[in-house]
N, C-alpha and C positions, 0 to 999 in steps of 0.2 A: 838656249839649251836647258832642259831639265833635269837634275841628275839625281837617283835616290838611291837610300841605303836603305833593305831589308834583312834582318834574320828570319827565313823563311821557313825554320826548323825542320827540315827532310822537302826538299824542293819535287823530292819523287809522290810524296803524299799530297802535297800543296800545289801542284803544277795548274790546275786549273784557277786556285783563286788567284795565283801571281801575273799568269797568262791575261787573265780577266780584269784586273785592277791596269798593266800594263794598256791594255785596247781600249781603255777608258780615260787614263790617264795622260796620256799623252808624254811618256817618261824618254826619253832622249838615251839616259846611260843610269842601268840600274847594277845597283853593286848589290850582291846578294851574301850572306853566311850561311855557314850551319847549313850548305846543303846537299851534306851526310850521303854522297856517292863518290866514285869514281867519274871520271869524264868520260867513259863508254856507258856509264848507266844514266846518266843524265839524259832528260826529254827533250829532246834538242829540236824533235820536229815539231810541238807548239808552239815552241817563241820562233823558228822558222819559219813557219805561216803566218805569225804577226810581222816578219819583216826586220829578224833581230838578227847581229851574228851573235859570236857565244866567246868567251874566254873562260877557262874551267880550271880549278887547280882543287882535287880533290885527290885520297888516297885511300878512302875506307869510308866505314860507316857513320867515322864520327868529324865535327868539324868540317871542314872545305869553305871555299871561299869563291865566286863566280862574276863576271861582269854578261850580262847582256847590254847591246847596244844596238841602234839601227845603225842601217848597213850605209848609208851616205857618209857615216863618219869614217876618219882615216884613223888606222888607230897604230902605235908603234911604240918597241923600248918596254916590250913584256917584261916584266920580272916575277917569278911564284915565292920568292923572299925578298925580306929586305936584309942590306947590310949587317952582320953582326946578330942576327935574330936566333934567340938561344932555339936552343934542342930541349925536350923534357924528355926524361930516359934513355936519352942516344936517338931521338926519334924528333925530326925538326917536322912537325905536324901543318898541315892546311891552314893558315890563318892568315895567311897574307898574300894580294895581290895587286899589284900595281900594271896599271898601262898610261899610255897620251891621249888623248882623244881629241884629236882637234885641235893640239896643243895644249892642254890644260892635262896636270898628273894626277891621276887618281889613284888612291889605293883602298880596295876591298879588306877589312879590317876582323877580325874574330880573336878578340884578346881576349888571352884566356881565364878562364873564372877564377882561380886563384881556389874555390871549396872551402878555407876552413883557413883562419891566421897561423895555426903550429903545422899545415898543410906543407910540403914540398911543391907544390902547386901555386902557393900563393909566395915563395920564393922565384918560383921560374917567371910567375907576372909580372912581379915588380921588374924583371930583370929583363922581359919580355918590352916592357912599357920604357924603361929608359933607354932602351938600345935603339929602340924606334925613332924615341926623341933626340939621342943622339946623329942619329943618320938623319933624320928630318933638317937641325939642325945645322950639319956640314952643308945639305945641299941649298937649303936655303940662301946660306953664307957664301957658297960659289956663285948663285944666281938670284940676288935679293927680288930679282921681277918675275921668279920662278911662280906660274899662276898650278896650286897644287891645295888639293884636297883630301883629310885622313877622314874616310867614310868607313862606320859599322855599330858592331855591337864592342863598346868598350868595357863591359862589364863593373860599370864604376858608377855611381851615382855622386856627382862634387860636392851638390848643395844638399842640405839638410831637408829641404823641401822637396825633393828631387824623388824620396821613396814615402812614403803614406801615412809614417809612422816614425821617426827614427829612432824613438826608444826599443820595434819592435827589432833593429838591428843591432841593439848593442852587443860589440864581441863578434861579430862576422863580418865576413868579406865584403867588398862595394862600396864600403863606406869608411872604410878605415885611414886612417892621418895619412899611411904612407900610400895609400893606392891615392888616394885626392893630392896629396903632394907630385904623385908622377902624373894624374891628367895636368897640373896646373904649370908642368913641364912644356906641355905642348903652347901653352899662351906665353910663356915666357921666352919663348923661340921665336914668338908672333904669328900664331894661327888662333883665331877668331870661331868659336863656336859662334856659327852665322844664323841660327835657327832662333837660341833664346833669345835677342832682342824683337822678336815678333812675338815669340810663343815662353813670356818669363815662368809660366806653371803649365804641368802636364807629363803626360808617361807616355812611353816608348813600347812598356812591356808589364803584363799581369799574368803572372801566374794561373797555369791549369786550374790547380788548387784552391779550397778552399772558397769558393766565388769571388776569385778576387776581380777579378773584371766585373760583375756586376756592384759590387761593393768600389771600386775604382780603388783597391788597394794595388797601386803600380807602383814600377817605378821609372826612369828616364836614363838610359844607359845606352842609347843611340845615339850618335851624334853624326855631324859632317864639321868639323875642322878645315878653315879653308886660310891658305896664304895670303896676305895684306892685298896683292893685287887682284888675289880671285875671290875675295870678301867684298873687293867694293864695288864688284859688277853681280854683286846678289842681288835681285827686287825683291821675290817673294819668297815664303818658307810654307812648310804644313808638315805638323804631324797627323798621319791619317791615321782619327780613331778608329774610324768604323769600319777598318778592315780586321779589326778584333773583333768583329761583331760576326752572327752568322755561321757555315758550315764549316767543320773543319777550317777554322783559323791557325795562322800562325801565334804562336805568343804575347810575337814582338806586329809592331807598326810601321808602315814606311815613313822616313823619314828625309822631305824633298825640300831643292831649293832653285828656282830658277836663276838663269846667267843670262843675263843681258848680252 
């Protein structure tokens, strides 16, 4: 099984380079973000022609969160939130979706940016991000052989080497003690970012702006988080650069892991 995470930033703009990376790639279960429709406006007939079904938790133009998956899989035990997952303005927004597939828990991930450290934004994150790790947590703890992976864009870069410059982020978001103290939440539960022991340097995501992609001013705020049991049936990992490259790209890079 191959399973990847994309911010595909407006899946209604991008539907042919995801479509087309998809038929190349040979991806089993893709979790998608950030794609900024409702589930009546999503393209459902190209990933249908590739042979995909769909799972869609979208509300507006902003955020949403998607799984495509081929259709041999069984999949069951939907949820379009997790436990305890706050509201920003009375408004519990698109960021999260979980299903089974196959047995194995995945959840479609869009944490949210948090904009600015004196932000209300970057309070509902942090708040956002432990309530996650608390639910991950419990369920772990009911079921230690639970094979489960937190897939997306986390918005957080851990390591210092993670963004291109880290003096150029002093004082904003992504990089701040407290957002790296709640990813570092998730490893101390026992889930294993399964990708950097293959790939220890490299980005996820380059800004529009600026040439940062040519200049490779990135940074790595993708991830796949996987459970002690579903870490140690990983072989292979890749972050796809060069699907920054070219027509109407996404921001962000897929980011895959195969399952034995």
């Amino acid at each position: 099984m191959r399973i990847a995470t994309w911010n595909v930033n407006s899946i209604r703009a991008r539907v042919a380079r995801v479509t087309d990376y998809l038929s190349r790639a040979d991806i089993d279960i893709l979790a998608m973000q950030e794609i900024k429709c409702k589930p009546e406006q999503f393209p459902r007939a190209e990933f249908e022609a590739l042979g995909y079904e769909l799972i869609i938790h979208g509300l507006n133009q902003w955020n949403g969160v998607a799984f495509a998956y081929k259709k041999h899989i069984q999949v069951s035990d939907i949820e379009y939130e997790f436990s305890q997952m706050p509201a920003f303005n009375d408004v519990f927004e698109a960021r999260a979706l979980g299903a089974t597939f196959d047995g194995v828990r995945l959840w479609s991930l869009y944490v949210p940016n948090g904009r600015e450290l004196d932000h209300p934004h970057y309070t509902y994150k942090l708040e956002w991000l432990h309530n996650l790790a608390a639910t991950t947590a419990e369920q772990l703890e009911a079921d230690p052989d639970l094979q489960m992976a937190l897939m997306g864009d986390f918005n957080i870069a851990p390591l210092d080497t993670d963004v291109w410059d880290i003096a150029e982020f002093a004082g904003s978001t992504h990089v701040s003690e407290d957002e790296r103290m709640a990813f570092e939440a998730f490893e101390q539960i026992g889930l294993t970012d399964v990708v950097r022991p293959d790939h220890p340097e490299g980005y996820t995501y380059w800004d529009y702006k600026q040439l940062r992609f040519p200049k490779n001013e990135g940074m790595r705020i993708d991830f796949i988080l996987a459970s002690e049991t579903l870490a140690e049936r990983v072989s292979e990992t890749e972050m796809v650069r060069a699907e920054r490259k070219g027509d109407l790209p996404s921001d962000h890079v897929p980011v895959v892991a195969s399952i034995s």
